[in-house]
DRENDO-1510 file (C-alpha; in Angstrom, 1 decimal, always signed):
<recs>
REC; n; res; u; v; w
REC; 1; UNK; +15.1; -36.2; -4.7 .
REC; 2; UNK; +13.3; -36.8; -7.9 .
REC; 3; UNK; +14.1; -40.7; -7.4 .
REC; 4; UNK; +12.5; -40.7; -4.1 .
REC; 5; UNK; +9.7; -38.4; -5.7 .
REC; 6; UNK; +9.1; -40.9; -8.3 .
REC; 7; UNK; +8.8; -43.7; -5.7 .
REC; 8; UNK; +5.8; -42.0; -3.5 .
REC; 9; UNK; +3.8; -41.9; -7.1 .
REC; 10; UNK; +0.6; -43.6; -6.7 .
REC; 11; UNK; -0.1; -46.8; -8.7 .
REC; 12; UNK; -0.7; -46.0; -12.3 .
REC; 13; UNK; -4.5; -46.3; -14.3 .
REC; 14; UNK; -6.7; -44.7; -11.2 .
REC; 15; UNK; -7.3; -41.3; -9.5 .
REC; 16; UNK; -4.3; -40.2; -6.7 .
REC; 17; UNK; -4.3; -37.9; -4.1 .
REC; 18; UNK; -1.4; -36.3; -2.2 .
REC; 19; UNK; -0.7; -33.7; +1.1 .
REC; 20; UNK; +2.1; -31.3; -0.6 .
REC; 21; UNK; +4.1; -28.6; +1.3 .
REC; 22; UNK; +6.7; -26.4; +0.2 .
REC; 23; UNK; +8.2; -23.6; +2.7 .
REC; 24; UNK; +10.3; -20.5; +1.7 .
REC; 25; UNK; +13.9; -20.1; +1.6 .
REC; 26; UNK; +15.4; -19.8; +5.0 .
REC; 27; UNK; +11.5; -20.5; +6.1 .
REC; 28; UNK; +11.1; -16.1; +6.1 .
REC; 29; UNK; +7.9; -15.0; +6.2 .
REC; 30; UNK; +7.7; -13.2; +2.9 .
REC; 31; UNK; +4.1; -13.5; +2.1 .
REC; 32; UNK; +1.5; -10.6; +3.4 .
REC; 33; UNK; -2.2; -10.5; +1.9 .
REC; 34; UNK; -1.0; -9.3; -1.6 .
REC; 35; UNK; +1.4; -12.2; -2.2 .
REC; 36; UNK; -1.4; -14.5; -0.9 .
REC; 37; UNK; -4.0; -13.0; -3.1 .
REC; 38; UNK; -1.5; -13.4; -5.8 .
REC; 39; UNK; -0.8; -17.1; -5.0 .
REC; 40; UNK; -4.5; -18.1; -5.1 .
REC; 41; UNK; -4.9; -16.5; -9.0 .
REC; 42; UNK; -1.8; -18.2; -10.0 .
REC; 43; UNK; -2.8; -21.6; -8.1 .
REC; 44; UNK; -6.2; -21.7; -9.4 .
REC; 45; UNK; -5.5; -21.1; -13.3 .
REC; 46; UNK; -2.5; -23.7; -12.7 .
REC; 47; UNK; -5.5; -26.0; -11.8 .
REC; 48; UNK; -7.6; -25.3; -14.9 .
REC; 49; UNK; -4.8; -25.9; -17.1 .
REC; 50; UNK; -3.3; -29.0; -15.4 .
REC; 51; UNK; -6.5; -31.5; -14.4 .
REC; 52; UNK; -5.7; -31.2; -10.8 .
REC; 53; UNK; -8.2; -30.3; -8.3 .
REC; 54; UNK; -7.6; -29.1; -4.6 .
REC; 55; UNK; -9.5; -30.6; -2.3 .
REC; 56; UNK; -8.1; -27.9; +0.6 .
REC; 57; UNK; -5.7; -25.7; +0.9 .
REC; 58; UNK; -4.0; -23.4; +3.0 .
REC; 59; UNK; -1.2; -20.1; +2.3 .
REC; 60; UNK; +0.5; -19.3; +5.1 .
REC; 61; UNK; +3.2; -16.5; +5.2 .
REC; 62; UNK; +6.2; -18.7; +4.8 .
REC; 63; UNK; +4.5; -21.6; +3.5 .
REC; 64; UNK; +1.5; -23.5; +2.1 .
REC; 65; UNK; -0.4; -26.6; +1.9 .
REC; 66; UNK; -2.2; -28.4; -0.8 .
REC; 67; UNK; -4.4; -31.2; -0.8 .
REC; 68; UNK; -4.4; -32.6; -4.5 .
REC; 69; UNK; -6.4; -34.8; -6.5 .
REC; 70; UNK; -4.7; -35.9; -9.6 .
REC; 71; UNK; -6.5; -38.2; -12.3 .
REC; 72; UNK; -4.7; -40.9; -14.7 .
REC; 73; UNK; -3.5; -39.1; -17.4 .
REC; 74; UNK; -4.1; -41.6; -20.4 .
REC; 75; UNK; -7.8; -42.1; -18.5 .
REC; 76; UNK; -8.3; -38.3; -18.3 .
REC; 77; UNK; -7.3; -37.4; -21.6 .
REC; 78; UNK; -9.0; -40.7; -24.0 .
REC; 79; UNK; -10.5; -39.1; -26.9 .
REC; 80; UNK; -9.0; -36.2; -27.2 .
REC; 81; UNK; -7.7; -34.5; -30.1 .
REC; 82; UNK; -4.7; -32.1; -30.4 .
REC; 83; UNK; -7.3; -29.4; -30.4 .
REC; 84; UNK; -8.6; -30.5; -27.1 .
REC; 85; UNK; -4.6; -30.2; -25.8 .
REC; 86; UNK; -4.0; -26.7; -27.4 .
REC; 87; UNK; -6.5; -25.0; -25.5 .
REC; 88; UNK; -5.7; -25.8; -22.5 .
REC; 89; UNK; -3.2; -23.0; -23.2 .
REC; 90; UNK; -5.6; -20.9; -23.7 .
REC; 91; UNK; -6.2; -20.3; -19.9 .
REC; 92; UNK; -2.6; -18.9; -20.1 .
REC; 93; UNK; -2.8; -16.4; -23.3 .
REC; 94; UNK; -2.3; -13.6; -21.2 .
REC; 95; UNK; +1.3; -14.8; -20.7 .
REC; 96; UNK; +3.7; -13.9; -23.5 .
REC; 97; UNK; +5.2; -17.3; -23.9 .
REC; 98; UNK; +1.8; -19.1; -24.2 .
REC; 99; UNK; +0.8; -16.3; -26.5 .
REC; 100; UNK; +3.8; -17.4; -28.4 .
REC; 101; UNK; +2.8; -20.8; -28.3 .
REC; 102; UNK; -0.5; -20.4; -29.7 .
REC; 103; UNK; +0.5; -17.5; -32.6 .
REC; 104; UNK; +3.1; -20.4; -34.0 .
REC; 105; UNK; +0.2; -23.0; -33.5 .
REC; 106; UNK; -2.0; -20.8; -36.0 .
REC; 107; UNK; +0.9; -20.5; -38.2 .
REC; 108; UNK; +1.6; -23.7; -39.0 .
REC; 109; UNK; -2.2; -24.8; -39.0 .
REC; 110; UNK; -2.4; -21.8; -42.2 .
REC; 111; UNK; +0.4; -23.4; -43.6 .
REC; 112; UNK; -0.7; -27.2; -43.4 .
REC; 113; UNK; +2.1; -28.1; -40.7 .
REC; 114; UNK; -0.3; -30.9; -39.0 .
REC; 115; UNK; +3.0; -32.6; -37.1 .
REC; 116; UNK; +4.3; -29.6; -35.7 .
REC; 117; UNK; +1.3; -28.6; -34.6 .
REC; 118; UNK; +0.9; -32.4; -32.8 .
REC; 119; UNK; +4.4; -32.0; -31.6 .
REC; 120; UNK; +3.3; -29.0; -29.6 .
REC; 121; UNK; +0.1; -31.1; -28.5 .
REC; 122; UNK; +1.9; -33.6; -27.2 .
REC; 123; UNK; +4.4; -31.3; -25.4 .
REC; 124; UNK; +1.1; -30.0; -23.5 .
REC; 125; UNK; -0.1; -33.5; -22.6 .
REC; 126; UNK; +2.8; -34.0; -20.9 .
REC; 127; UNK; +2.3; -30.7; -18.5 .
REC; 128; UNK; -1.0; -32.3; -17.5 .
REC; 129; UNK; -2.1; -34.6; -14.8 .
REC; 130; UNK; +1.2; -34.4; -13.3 .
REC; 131; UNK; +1.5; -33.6; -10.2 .
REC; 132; UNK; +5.4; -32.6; -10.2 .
REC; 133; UNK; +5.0; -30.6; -13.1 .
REC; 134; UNK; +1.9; -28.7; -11.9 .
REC; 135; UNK; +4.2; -27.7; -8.7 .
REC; 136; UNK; +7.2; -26.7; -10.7 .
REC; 137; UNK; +4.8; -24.7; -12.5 .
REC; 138; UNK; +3.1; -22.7; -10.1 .
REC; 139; UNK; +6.1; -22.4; -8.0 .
REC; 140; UNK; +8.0; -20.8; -10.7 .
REC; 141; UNK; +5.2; -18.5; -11.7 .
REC; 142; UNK; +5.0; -17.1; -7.9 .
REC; 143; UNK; +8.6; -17.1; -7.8 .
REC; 144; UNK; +9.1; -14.7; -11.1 .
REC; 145; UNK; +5.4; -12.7; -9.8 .
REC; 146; UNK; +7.2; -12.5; -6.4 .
REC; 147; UNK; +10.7; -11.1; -7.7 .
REC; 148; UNK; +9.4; -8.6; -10.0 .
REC; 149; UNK; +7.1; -7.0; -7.1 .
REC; 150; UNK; +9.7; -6.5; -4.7 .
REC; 151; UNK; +12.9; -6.3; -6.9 .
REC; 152; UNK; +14.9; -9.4; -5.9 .
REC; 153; UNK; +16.4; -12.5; -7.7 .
REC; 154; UNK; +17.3; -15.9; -7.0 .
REC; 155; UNK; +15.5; -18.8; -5.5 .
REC; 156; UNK; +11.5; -18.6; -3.4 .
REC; 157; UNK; +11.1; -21.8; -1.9 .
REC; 158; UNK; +13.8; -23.8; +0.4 .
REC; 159; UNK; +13.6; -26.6; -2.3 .
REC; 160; UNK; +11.6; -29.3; -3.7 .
REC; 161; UNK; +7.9; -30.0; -2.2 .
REC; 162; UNK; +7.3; -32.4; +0.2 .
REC; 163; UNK; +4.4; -35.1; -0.5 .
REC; 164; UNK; +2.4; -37.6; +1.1 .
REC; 165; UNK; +0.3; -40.5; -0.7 .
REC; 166; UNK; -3.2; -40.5; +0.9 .
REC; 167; UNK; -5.8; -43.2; +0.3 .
REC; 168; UNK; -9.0; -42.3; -1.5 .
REC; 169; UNK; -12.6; -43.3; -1.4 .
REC; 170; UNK; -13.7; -46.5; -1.9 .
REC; 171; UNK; -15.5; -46.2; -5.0 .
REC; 172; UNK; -16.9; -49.4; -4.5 .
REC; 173; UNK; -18.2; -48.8; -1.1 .
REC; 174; UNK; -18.9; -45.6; -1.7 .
REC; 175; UNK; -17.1; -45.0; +2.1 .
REC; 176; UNK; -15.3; -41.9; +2.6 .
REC; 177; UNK; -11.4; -41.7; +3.0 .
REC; 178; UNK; -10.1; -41.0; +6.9 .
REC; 179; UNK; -6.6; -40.2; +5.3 .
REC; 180; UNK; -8.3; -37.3; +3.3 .
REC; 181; UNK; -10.7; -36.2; +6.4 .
REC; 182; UNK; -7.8; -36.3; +8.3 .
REC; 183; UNK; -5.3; -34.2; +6.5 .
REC; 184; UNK; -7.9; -31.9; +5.0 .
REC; 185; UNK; -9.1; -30.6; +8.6 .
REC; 186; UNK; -4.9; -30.4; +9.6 .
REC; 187; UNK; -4.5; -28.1; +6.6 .
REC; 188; UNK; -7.4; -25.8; +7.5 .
REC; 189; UNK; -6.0; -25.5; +11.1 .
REC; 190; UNK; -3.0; -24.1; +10.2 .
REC; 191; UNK; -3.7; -20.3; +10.8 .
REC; 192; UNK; -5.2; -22.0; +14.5 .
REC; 193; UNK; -2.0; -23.9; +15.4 .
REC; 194; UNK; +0.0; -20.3; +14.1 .
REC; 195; UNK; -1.8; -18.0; +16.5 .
REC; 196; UNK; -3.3; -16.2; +13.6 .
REC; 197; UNK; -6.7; -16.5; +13.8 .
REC; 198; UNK; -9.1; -18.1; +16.5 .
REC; 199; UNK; -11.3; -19.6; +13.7 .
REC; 200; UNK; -10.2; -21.0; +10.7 .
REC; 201; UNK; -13.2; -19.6; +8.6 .
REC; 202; UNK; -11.8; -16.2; +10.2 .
REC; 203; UNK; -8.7; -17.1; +7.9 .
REC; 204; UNK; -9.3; -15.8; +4.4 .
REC; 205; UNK; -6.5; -18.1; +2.8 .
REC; 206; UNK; -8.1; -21.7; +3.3 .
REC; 207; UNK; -9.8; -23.9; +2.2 .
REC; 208; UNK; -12.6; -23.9; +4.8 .
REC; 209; UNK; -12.9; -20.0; +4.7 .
REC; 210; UNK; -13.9; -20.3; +1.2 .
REC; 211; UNK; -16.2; -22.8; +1.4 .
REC; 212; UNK; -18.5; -20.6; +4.3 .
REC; 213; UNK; -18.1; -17.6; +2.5 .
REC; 214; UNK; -19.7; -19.4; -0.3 .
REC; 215; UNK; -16.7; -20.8; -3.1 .
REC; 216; UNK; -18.5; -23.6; -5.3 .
REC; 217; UNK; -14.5; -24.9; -5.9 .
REC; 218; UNK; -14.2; -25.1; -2.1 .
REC; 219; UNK; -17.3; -26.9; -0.7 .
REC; 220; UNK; -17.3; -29.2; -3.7 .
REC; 221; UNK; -13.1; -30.2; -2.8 .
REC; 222; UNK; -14.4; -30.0; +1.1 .
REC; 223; UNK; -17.1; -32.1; +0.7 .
REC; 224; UNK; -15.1; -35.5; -1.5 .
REC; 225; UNK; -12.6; -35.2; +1.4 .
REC; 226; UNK; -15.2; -35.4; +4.0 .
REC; 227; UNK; -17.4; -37.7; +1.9 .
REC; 228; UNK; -15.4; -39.4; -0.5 .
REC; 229; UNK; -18.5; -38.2; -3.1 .
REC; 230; UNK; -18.7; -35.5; -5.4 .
REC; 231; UNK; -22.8; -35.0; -5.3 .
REC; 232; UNK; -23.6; -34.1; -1.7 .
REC; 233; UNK; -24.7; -30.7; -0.7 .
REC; 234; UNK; -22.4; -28.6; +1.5 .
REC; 235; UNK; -25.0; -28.4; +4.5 .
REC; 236; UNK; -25.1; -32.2; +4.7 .
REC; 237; UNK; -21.2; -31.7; +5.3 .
REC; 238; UNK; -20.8; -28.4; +6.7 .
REC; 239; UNK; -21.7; -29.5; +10.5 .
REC; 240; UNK; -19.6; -33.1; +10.3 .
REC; 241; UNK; -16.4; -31.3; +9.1 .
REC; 242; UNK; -17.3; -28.2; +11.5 .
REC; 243; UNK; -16.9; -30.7; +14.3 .
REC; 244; UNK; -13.7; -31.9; +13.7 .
REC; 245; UNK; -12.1; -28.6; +13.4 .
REC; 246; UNK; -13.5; -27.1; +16.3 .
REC; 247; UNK; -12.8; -29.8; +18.6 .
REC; 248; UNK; -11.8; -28.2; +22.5 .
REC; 249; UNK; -8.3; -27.8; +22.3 .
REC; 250; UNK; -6.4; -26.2; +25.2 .
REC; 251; UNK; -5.0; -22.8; +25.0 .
REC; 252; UNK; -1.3; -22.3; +24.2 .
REC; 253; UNK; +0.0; -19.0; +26.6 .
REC; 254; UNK; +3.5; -18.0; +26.2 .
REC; 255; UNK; +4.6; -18.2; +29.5 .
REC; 256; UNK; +8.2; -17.2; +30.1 .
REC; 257; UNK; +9.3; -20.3; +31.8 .
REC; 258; UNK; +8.0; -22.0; +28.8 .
REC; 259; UNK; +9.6; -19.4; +26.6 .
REC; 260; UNK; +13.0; -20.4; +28.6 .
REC; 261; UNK; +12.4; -23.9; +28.1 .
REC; 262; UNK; +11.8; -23.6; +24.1 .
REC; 263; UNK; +7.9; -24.2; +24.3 .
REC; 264; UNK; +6.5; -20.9; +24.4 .
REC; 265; UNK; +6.7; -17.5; +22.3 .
REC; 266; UNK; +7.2; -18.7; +18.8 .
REC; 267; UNK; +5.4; -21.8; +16.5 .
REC; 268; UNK; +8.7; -23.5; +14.5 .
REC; 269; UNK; +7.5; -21.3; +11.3 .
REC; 270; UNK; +8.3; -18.1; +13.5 .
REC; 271; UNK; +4.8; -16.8; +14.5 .
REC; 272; UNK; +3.9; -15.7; +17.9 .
REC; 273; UNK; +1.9; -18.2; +19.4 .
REC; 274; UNK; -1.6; -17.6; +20.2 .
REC; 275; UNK; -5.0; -19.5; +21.1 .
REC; 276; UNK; -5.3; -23.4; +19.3 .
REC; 277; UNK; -3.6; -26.3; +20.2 .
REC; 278; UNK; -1.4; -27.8; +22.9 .
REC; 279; UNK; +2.2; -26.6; +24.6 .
REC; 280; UNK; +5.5; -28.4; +23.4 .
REC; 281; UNK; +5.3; -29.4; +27.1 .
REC; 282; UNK; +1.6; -30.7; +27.4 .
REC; 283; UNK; +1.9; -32.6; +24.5 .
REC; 284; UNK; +5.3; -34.0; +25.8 .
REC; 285; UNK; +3.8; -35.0; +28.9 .
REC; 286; UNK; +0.5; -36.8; +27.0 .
REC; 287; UNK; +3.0; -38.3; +25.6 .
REC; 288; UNK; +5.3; -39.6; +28.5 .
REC; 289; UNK; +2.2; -41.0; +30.6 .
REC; 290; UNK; +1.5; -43.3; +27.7 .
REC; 291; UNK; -1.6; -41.3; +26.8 .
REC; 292; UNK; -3.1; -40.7; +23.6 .
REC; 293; UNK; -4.9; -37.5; +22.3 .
REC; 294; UNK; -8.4; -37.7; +20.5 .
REC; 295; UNK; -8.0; -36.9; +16.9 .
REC; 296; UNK; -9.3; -34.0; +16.6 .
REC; 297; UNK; -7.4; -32.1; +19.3 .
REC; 298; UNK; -4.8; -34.1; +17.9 .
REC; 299; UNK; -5.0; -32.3; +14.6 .
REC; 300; UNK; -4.4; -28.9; +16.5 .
REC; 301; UNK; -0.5; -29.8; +16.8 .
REC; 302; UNK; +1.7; -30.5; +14.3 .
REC; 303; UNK; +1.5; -34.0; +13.0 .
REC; 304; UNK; +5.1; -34.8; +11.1 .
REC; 305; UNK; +2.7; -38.3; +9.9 .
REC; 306; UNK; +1.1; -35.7; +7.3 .
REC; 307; UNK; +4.1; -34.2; +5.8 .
REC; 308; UNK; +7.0; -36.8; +6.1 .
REC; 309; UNK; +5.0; -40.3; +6.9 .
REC; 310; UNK; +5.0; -41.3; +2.6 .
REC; 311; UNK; +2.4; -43.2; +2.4 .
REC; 312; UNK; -0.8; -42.8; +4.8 .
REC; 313; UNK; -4.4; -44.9; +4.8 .
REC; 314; UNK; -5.4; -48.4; +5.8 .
REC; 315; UNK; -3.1; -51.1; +6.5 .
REC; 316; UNK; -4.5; -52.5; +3.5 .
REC; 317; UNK; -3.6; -49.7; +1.3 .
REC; 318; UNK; -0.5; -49.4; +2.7 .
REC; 319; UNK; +0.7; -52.7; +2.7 .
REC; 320; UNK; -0.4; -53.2; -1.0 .
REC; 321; UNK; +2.2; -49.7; -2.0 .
REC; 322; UNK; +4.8; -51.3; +0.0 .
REC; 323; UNK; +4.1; -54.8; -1.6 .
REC; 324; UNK; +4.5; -52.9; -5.4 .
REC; 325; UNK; +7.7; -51.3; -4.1 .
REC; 326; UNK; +9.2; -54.1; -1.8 .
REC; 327; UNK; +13.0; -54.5; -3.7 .
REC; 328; UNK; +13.3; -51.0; -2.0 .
REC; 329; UNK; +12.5; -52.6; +1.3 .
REC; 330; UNK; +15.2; -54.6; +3.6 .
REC; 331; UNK; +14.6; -58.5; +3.4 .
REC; 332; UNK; +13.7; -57.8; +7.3 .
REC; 333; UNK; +10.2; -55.8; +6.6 .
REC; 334; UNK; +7.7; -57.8; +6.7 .
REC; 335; UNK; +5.0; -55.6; +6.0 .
REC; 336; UNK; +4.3; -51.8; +5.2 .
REC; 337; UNK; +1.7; -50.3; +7.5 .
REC; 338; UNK; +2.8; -48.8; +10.9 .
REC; 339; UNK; +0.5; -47.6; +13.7 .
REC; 340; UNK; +0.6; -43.8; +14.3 .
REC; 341; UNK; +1.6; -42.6; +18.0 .
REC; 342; UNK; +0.3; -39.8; +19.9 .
REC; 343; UNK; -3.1; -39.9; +18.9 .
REC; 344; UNK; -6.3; -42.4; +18.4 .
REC; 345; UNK; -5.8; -42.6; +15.1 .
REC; 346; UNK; -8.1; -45.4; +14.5 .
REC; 347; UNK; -7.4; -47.6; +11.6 .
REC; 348; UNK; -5.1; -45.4; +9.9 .
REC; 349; UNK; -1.6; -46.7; +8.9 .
REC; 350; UNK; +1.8; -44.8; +7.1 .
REC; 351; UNK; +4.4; -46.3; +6.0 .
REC; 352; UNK; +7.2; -44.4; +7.7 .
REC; 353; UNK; +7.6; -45.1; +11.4 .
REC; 354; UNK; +8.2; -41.3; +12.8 .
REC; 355; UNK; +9.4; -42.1; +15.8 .
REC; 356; UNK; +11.4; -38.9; +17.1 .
REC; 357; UNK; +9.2; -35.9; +17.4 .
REC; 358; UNK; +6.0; -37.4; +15.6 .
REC; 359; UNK; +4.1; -34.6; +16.9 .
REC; 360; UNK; +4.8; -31.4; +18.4 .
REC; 361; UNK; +2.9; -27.8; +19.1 .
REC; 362; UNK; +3.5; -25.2; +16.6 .
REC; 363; UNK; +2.6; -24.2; +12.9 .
</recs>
């Protein structure tokens, strides 16, 4: 897994950004308000310390969603001293190992002990920028925060994360990114597509529900997705990404024919299915007529393109990853970009070709 992790890294000297996922073990829905409240503190100081910045997010009860910026480390970090490493720790001195950390680190500067102290520098550089450590991290942290509160052991999560490489902004053209548009209006729809809200901003554990009730963090991730520009006010993006998430979307009833069938009662996560999105059996039949869904009903079902399609953006960008990766490619492919079905996706492009249950109703 770590191979194939290592292969979806984006190129190396520029900014990357990736969809992440991880689910629970046996995909139970552990997680009330408390454990959610819980997840945000630990995700946000994870963030200080690491360099990473969300761009949306979403905790559900049995899983979340990420959307992750994640700079070069050697750009990120030029000029810094071993100073500028240790106290990054510092956003973690309330944890006994950190405080450890940081009592030997004063130790050994009172004694003159300049290498060990850079050894421990250098150990923190390489917890930072990375977006497989950050994860590790934080799901460890909510693991041992989760155990202690309700008295259990052993494993959290059903295993490693899942990621997908998204194109960014053209910095040259100063042109947003539809790949990170996209994917950030699919994560804030995830309480919609569950049944559990009939409004996303009526979720409090997203992305978009922080940003109305006023989070700087949240309209400032909210608005580079939407924008692809960090200095643009929230009400100049508020109404454009409004739109998309509160496209018309037909209401999902859980009719017990469909229930008999497999469509109705219960979104593949387990929840009861409410208001948002399309039937298993609408969508199946969009599908059979050779129709296509507009995107943004589109992003009211669940799109397996955002969570298992690798690499998603132009054909340009996508074509250029598989070009810097083509010894892992059969001498038959030609080319990396493949068009995504079920919707009018536009120009966007991924690089694996979902072709069994692409898209489907539920969480």
């Amino acid at each position: 897994m770590r191979k194939i992790r290592e292969f979806l890294l984006g190129p190396e000297g520029q900014t990357n950004y990736y969809h992440v996922v991880s689910r629970t073990t046996g995909r139970d829905i552990l997680f009330e308000d408390d454990e959610k409240e819980t997840f945000r503190i630990l995700m946000l100081k994870q963030l200080k310390f690491s360099g990473l910045r969300a761009l949306a997010w979403c905790f559900m009860g049995n899983h979340f969603h990420l959307l992750l910026e994640v700079a070069d480390r050697e750009l990120a970090t030029e000029g810094w001293s071993d100073e500028d490493y240790i106290k990054r720790l510092e956003v973690f001195k309330s944890e006994w190992t950190s405080k450890l950390v940081l009592d030997e680190v004063e130790m050994f500067r009172q004694n003159g002990a300049t290498e060990k102290v850079r050894e421990i520098a250098e150990s923190v550089k390489a917890r930072l920028f990375d977006l497989s450590m950050f994860m590790k991290e934080l799901k460890l942290k909510m693991t041992l925060a989760y155990n202690r509160k309700h008295g259990r052991v052993g494993t959290l999560w059903e295993g490693p994360f899942k990621s997908v490489l998204l194109q960014g902004a053209d910095c040259e053209s100063g042109e947003g990114s539809d790949a990170l548009r996209m994917v950030a209006a699919y994560i804030d729809l995830n309480p919609i597509r569950a049944g559990l809200a009939q409004a996303p901003e009526g979720y409090r554990w997203c992305s978009y529900a922080a940003a109305v009730a006023g989070v700087r963090g949240a309209r400032q991730g909210l608005c580079y997705a939407v924008t692809g520009r960090s200095r643009v006010g929230w009400k100049k993006v508020a109404q454009e990404y409004r739109c998309l998430l509160y496209a018309k979307g037909e209401t999902v009833k859980a009719d017990q024919n469909l229930r008999r069938q497999g469509y109705g009662g219960q979104t593949v996560d387990g929840y009861e299915k409410g208001k948002g999105g399309f039937s298993r059996a609408e969508i199946k039949e969009v599908l059979k007529s050779g129709g296509r869904l507009p995107v943004a009903e589109a992003l009211r079902c669940r799109v397996r393109y955002f969570t298992d399609g690798a690499v998603l953006g132009s054909q340009s960008y996508v074509d250029d990853f598989f070009e810097s990766k083509r010894d892992h490619f059969g001498a038959r492919r030609q080319d990396g970009g493949r068009k995504m079905r079920g919707a009018q996706w536009g120009e966007l492009r991924v690089l694996r070709d979902l072709k069994v249950d692409a898209m489907s109703a539920g969480g």
